[in-house]
Steps between C-alpha positions, in 0.01 A plus 500: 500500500533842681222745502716808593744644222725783492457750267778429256554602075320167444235575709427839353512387155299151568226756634521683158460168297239397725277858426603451132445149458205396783350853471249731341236737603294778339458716781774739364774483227670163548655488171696794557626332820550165341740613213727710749502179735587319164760732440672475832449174524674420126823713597546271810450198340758623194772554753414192668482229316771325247527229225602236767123548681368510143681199405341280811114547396623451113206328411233688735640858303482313185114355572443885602672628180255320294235521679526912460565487155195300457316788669651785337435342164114418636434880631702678221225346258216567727594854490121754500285163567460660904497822663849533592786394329592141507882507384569774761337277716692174439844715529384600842374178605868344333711735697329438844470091405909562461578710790279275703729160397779646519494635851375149601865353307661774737369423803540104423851575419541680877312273681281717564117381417354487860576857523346593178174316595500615852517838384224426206285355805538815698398710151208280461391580860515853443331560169205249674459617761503868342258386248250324812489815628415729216212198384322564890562895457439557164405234296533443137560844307324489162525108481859441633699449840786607633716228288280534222165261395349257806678184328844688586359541868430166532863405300642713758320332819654155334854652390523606882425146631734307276775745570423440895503122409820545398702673724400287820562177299755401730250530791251302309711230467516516853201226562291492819713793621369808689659718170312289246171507650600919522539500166221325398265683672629842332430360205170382572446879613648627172214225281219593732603883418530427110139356508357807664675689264377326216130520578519826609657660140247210371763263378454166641645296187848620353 
């Protein structure tokens, strides 16, 4: 799988479902961000996709249909039993879980799923290593990180390594080749680095 993508429609709005879907900080007003990337993000996925892409994942749309319903109904009646409101909630979470499938149908439908994860890997390098960096400079800020609580640092650390997994599979399956043994040893780097992280935000179980 290649590492280096060019910066494409479909690279630009993968990055916008990755920060709306992978996500989240408290360090300034996300949600504000997160509903405009929504909005973008819905328009080109509108004039996009068709019934025939629809039609293919039939019974994945129809799983996700009920599955949302199921939560609406759920939140709706759990309405003023938490701080914030849990219907508004569940719409926001249903939109995202929607966009989210539905740019995955897309780029199935183009062939184009090793650029979508490539450029999800390169995302996931960024917001870590941006988040490493404000955890040795600053810390945690009134209990959180730069992606939010320590489990999401941690989440993060493993998101990264998966994602890394992923798009050198091909060299992996490369045995007792000079590109496997590259690979693996990144990753080992990436595991060792997780575990520091972990202790140091004290999270050594996730």
């Amino acid at each position: 799988m290649k590492r280096i993508i060019k910066i494409n429609v479909y690279t630009i709005i993968g990055t916008l479902i990755y920060i709306i879907t992978f996500f989240n900080t408290d360090m300034f007003n996300y949600n504000i961000l997160k509903y405009i990337c929504m909005i973008v993000v819905g328009l080109f996925l509108v004039s996009k996709s068709n019934l025939s892409v629809l039609k293919k994942h039939v019974k994945l749309n129809s799983a996700i249909i009920l599955f949302l319903g199921i939560v609406f109904v759920t939140s709706f009646f759990a309405k003023g039993l938490t701080y914030r409101n849990s219907f508004f909630a569940s719409l926001v979470f249903g939109a995202v879980l929607i966009e989210l499938v539905t740019y995955l149908e897309i780029m199935i439908e183009k062939n184009l799923m090793e650029l979508c994860l490539t450029n999800w890997y390169h995302c996931a390098v960024v917001i870590t290593i941006i988040t490493d960096v404000l955890l040795l400079v600053l810390g945690q800020i009134e209990g959180v990180y730069f992606v939010g609580t320590k489990f999401s640092v941690v989440y993060q650390h493993l998101f990264l390594m998966v994602l890394f997994l992923i798009v050198n599979t091909d060299k992996l399956n490369r045995r007792y080749s000079l590109s496997s043994y590259s690979v693996k040893s990144k990753c080992l780097i990436i595991l060792v680095l997780t575990i520091i992280i972990s202790l140091s935000v004290d999270c050594a179980t996730v």
